[in-house]
C-alpha positions, -999 to +999 in steps of 0.1 A: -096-021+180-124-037+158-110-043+124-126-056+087-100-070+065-114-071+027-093-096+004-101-119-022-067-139-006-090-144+028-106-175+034-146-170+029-160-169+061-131-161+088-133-146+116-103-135+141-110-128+175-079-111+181-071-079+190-056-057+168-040-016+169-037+010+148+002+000+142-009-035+131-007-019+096+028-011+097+037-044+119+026-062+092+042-045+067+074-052+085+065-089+085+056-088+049+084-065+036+110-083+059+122-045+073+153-049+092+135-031+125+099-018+135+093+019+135+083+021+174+081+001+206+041-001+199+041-013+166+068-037+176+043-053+197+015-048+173-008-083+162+000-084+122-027-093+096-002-112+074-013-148+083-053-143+077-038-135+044-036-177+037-047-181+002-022-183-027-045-174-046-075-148-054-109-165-044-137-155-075-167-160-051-178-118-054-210-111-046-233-107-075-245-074-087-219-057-066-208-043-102-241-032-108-238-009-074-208+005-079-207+014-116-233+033-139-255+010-164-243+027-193-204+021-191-200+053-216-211+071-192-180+071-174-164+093-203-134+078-222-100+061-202-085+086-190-039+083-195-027+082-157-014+118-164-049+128-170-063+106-145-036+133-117-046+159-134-087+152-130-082+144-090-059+176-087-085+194-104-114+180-080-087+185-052-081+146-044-046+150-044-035+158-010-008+190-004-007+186+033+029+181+052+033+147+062+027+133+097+055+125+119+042+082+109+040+094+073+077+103+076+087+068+094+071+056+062+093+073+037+122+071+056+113+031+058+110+029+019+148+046+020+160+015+034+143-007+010+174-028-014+150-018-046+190-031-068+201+008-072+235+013-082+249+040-059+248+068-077+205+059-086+199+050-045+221+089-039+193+107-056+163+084-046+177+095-013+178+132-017+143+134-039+121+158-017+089+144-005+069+175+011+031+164+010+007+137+015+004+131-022+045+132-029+051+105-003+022+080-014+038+084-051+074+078-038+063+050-011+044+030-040+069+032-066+096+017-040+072-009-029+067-019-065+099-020-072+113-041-040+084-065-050+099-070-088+135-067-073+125-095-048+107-119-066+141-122-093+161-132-061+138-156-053+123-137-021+089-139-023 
């Protein structure tokens, strides 16, 4: 499957001439994550984006004017910041927030970030556990917020 990786953490100018899938996303996330087991046998076999991924840190070679294309001359225009309460409430209003069920890889997702060690003391990881995740939007919200966390939780052990 053709594939564009965007990342300032990419090398300028690379090219890979491998082939990827569409369960190279969660493969690598596996890889990166260090997940104790892959979600499916097709994923398991899956190329992984994680090693184009080389720089340690963020290359500041953007294109010029790409602000210019992307954002209004008049930077008032854009209205005041909005608080990330009313920033939920805007897209729910413009129906960006997504209320459809999840998809049977949606759910490997979630149930993925259950396993996550995010340091919960047992009583925390019993109602992380039993926190209902119905739509697209709930699940994106929970599946952040765990990944966030393992991140913090595994750059204090010396992880990552």
């Amino acid at each position: 499957m053709p594939a564009v990786l965007i990342s300032p953490f990419i090398p300028k100018g690379t090219i890979d001439h491998r082939t990827f899938d569409h369960t190279s996303v969660p493969a690598t996330l596996k890889e990166i994550f260090n997940l104790p087991s892959f979600l499916t046998e097709r994923d398991a076999a899956a190329q992984t984006f994680s090693d184009i991924l080389s720089l340690n840190n963020a290359r500041s070679d953007a294109p010029r004017g790409i602000s210019s294309a992307i954002l209004p001359s008049d930077p008032l225009a854009l209205g005041p910041p909005l608080t990330p309460e009313d920033a939920i409430l805007h897209k729910a209003a413009g129906q960006q927030i997504s209320t459809a069920p999840l998809s049977e890889f949606q759910q490997a997702l979630v149930a993925l970030a259950h396993t996550l060690d995010v340091g919960d003391t047992p009583e925390l990881r019993t109602l992380r556990m039993a926190r209902r995740i119905e739509t697209e939007y709930d699940a994106a919200v929970y599946v952040r917020e765990v990944s966030e966390r393992y991140a913090q939780t595994s750059k204090k052990g010396g992880l990552i």
